[in-house]
N, C-alpha and C positions, 0 to 999 in steps of 0.2 A: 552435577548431581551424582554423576559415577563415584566420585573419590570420595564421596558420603558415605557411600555403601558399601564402600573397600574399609574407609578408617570403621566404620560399625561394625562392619566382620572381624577385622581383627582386635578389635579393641575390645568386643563384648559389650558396646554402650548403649543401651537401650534408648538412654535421649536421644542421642543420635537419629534412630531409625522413628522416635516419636518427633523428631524436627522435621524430619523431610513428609511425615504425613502432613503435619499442620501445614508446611507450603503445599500441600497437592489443594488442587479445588474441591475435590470429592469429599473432602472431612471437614467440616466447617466448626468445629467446636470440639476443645479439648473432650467431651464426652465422646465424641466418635473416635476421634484418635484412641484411646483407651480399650474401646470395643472392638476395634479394627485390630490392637494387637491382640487382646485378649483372644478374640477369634481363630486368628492364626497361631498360634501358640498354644491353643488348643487343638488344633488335630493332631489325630497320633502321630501320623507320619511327616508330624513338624518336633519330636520328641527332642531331639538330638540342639537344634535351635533353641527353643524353651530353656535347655537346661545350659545352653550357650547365655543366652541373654540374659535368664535370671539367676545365675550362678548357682545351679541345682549342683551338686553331688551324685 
């Protein structure tokens, strides 16, 4: 699972980090994955991520 989230970091692939929620048990449906990152990608002090993952400018 580590090397999922080494190639996510440095690749910027957001399916990536949306593949390994869908295997957590905690997320049982593409709609929670969704809000799970929406979530996190919304706090401020995740600014720097957000604009990593969603190729902000």
């Amino acid at each position: 699972m580590f090397h999922f989230l080494i190639l996510a970091l440095s690749t910027g692939d957001i399916d990536i980090i949306k593949e390994l929620l869908y295997r957590d048990p905690r997320t049982q449906s593409e709609e929670q994955v969704e809000k799970v990152i929406e979530e996190i990608l919304s706090l401020p002090e995740n600014e720097e991520m957000r604009k990593h993952y969603l190729k902000i400018n």
